[in-house]
N, C-alpha and C positions, 0 to 999 in steps of 0.2 A: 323359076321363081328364086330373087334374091333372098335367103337367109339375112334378116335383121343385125340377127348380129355380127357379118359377115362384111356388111358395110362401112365401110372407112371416111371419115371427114379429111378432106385434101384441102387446101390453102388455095387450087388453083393450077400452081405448076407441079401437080400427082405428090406434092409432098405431106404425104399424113398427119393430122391434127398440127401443120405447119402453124394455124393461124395462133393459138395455145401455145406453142413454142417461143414466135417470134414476141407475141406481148410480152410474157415472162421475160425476157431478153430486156426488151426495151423499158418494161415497165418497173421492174424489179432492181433490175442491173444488176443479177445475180450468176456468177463464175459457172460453167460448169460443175464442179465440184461442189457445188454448195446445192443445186436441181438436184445432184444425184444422193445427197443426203437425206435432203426433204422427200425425194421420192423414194427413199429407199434402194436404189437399184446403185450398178456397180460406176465408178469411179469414167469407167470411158463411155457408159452407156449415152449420156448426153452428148458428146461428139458422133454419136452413131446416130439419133435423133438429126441431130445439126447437119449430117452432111446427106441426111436420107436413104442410105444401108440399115437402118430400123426402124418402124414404126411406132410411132407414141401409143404403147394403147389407150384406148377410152377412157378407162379411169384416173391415169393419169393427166391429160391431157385436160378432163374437169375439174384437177384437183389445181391443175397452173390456171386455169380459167376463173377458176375462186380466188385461189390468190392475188390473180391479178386486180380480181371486183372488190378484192377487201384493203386491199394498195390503195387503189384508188379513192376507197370512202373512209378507209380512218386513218388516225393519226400515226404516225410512224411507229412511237412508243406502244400502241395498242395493238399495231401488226406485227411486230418483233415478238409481243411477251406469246401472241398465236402460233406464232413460227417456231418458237421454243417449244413451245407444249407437241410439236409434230416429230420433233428430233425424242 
C-alpha cells in the first residue's frame, strides 16, 4: 500500500510537479532567481527543479499553481503588491 504522502504529481515525462513549474515559467516570465526568492529556497535550487536532479515539493508546487491562478485573473498591479507581501 502507497503511503499518500509518498505520492508525487509528474507532468508525464517522470518530471515532478513539472506541470507547476512549467506554467510559472510561461506564465509569470519569472528568472530563476526571482522562484527562488518567492519560494524561499536557495539561489540554484530552481535550476535543480528545471533540469529534474530535485523534486518540487507539494507545497511549493501549490504555491506556483496559485500564483499562476492569480496571474491570470487579476490585474498586474494587484499581483505585484501580493508577491511583495510574500518576500
Amino acid at each position: 500500500m502507497t503511503d499518500e504522502k509518498t505520492v508525487r504529481r509528474t507532468n508525464g515525462n517522470g518530471g515532478p510537479c513539472g506541470d507547476a513549474r512549467t506554467a510559472a515559467r510561461d506564465t509569470l516570465s519569472w528568472t530563476h532567481e526571482r522562484v527562488a526568492k518567492v519560494l524561499g529556497v536557495g539561489r540554484r535550487t530552481p535550476y535543480r527543479y528545471a533540469s529534474g536532479d530535485a523534486q518540487i515539493p507539494e507545497p511549493a508546487a501549490r504555491l506556483l499553481r496559485l500564483l499562476v491562478l492569480l496571474r491570470l485573473t487579476l490585474s498586474e498591479r494587484k499581483f505585484d503588491d501580493i508577491v511583495k507581501q510574500l518576500n
